[in-house]
C-alpha positions, 0 to 999 in steps of 0.5 A: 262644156259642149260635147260632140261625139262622131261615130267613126263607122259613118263618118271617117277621122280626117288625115289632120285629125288623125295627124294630131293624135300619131304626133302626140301619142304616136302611130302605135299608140293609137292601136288598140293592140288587145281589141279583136280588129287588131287581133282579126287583122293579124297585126300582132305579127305582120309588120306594116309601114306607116302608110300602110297602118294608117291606110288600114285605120281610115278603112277600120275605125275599130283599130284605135284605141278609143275613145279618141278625145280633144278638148282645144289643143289637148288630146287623150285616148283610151278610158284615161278620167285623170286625162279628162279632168284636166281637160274640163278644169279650167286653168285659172282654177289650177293652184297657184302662189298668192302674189308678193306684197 
């Protein structure tokens, strides 16, 4: 399986693709809430819109919980290997019933 990693700092995540991952994970969900940026940002206690949250992660890829991965239509964040697995595993390999006689 081919792999292309995109160094954030040198080339920003695009507003679909930013798009896809808040509509599965949500905005929050995205944030690396433990991370030094977030932590440096006083985000813990300031309460910013949406527009304004993802203003901040266009300017500082560092906010994200990474690594932010997809394969097709299949999106994960953070170190998650069982979320990885499944993205390599192809589906025909997936346990299924033999067919009836």
């Amino acid at each position: 399986m081919p792999v292309q990693m995109v160094d954030l700092k040198q080339k920003p995540m695009s507003p679909g693709e930013i798009k896809r991952f808040v509509e599965r994970f949500g905005l929050m969900g995205l944030l690396d809430m433990e991370g030094s940026a977030y932590l440096e940002a006083g985000l813990k206690y300031r309460k910013l819109s949406d527009a304004e949250l993802l203003g901040r992660i266009e300017r500082d890829p560092k906010l994200l919980l990474l690594p932010l991965v997809r394969a097709a239509s299949r999106l994960s964040i953070g170190h998650n290997e069982d979320s990885w697995r499944a993205m390599v595993t192809p589906a025909s390999s997936a346990p299924h019933s033999p067919p009836r006689p």
